[in-house]
Structure formats: C-alpha cells, structure tokens
N, C-alpha and C positions, 0 to 999 in steps of 0.2 A: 735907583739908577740916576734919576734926574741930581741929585746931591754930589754923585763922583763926578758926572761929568760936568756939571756946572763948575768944580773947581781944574776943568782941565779947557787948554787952547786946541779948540777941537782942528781950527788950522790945520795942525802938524799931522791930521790924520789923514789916509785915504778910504779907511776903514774903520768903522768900532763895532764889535762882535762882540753879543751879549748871549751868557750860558747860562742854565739853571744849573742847580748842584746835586741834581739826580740823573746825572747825561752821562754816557762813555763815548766816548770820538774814539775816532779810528785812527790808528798810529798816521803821524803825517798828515795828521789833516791839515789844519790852515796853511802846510805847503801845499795843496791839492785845490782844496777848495775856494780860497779866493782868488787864485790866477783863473781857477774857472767861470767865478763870479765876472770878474773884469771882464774875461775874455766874451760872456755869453751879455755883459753889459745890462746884468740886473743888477739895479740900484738899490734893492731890497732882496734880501735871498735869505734861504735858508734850508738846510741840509735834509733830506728823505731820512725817513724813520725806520731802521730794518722791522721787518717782518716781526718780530718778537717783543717791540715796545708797545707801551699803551699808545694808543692812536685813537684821539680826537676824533681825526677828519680825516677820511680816507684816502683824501686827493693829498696826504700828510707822506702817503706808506711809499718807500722805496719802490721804483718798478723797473722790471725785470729789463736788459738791454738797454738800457734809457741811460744816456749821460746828467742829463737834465731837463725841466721843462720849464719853460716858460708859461705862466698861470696869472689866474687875476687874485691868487688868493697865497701871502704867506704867515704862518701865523706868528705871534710873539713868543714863542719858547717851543721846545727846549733850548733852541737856537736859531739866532736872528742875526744877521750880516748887513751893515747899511752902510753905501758908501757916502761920500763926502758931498755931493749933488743934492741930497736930501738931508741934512742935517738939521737946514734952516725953516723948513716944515712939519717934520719927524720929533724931532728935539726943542724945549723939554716934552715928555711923556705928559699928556692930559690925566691927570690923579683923578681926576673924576672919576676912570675906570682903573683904579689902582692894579689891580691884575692885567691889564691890558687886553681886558677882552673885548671885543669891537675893533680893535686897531686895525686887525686883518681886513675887514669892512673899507673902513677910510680909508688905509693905504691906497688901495687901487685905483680908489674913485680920485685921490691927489695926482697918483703919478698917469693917467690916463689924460688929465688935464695937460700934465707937460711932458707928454708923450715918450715918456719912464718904460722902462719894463720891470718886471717880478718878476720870480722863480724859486724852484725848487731843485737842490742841485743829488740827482739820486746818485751819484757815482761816489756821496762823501757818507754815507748814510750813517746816526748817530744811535746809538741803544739808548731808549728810555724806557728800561723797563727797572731801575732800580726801588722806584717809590711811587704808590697806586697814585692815580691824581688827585686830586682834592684833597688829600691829606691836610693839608696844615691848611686848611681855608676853607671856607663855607658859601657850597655851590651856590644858595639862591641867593646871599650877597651880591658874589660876582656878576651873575648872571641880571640883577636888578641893576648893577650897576653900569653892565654895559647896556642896558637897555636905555638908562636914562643918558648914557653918556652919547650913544646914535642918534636919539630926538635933536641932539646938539649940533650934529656934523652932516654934512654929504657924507652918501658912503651907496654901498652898491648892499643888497638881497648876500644874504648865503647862498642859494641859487646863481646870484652872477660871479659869485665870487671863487665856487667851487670850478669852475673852467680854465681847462689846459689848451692854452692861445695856440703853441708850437710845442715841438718832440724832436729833442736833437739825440738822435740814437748811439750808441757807445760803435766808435769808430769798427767797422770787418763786422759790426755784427747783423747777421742776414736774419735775424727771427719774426 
C-alpha cells in the first residue's frame, strides 16, 4: 500500500479505502457507506462483518438495528476507510508490522489525542468468508511482529480498545 500511494497526490482525495481480495461488498456500497462515514464524522471507519465471515474480534460482527457505532477500535482489513484529516499520521503504514496488526491499538490512542472518532459502520456489512485467515501468512510472525511494533508506539490494551463509545440505531427501528 505504502508504494501506490506514495506515487499518488493524496490532496485530491477525501477518501482512500483499502480492500483485501477475499471481501464481497454489498451492491452500492461506497454510495452508502461513505456518505455515512462523513455524515457519522469517523475519520477511520470500517464496515461490520455479516454474521457468516471469519470474525477476528467480535466487536468486528455486524449488529442487529445498529446503523453504526462509534468505537475505540477499527481494524486494518478486510476494509478500512480513512479520511483525508488523518493521512498525515496514518500514512506511510509502519512495515515494522507489515500485516498491520497493532494498528488498530494506535489508531485510537492518535485520534483521542485530537479528538477524531472511529467506527464501525453495520448498515454496510462486508462477507469475508471467501478464504480462512492466515492463509497465505504465518500467525506467530505476525503476531511477534505486532508485538514488537507496540513496544514502539502509544497505543491503548485490546481491552480499551474493544469499547463501543456510542449506538446510532437504524432510523423507526424500536428494538
């Protein structure tokens, strides 16, 4: 990622939204979901995972009546949305943790400092159940990798990180 976008004038953007290549979107998404992003003014976001994808982190799973939520925690894939307010601390990606795992960590602890919000936006929700995880990459790598890449950064616990700040519930719905 750091390579494309290092040859592009990220200016021109308000948006740059990164997919992995084992993801289904729901017809209309990015007409959907980053007017929601704007509107809900998470500067990091990223779309609820329906019920049937591998799911990481549970605070990841689409929920029921829920438009979106605002959280201290979003993670680097299957998809990630960031808008143009954060480019200039977000961008380039630290390779130290070349799978980006820890990111989700720091984020929050960055944008808390300048008083940012996250989110997860469940009204867009993406299927990632095409390919197991770890597939093509080797967990205790990763996982040594993001451990040494945290000793490096601020960053908040997976415990701070798992909480849903606010619940903005899908408009009529009384559940």
């Amino acid at each position: 990622m750091n390579e494309l976008l290092r040859n592009e004038d990220l200016s021109r953007y308000e948006y740059v939204l990164m997919t992995d290549d084992d993801v289904v979107l729901p017809e209309n998404f990015l007409d959907e979901f980053i007017p929601l992003q704007r509107r809900l003014e998470f500067v990091i976001a990223q779309p609820a995972r329906t019920s049937n994808s591998y799911i990481d982190h549970p605070i990841t799973e689409q929920q029921g009546g829920v438009l979106a939520r605002e959280t201290q925690y979003v993670e680097i894939g299957p998809v990630v949305s960031f808008h143009a307010s954060v480019f200039d601390f977000v961008f380039p990606f630290d390779l130290s943790s070349p799978m980006g795992w820890g990111y989700g960590n720091v984020w929050p602890f960055l944008l808390r400092e300048r008083n940012m919000k996250m989110g997860i936006i469940d009204n867009t929700p993406v299927d990632h159940s095409i390919r197991k995880p770890v597939a093509n990459y080797d967990w205790s790598t990763a996982d040594r990798q993001r451990r040494e890449y945290l000793l490096q950064h601020n960053h908040f616990s997976t415990d701070e990180c798992f909480v849903t700040v606010d619940v903005t519930p899908v408009e009529g719905d009384r559940s």
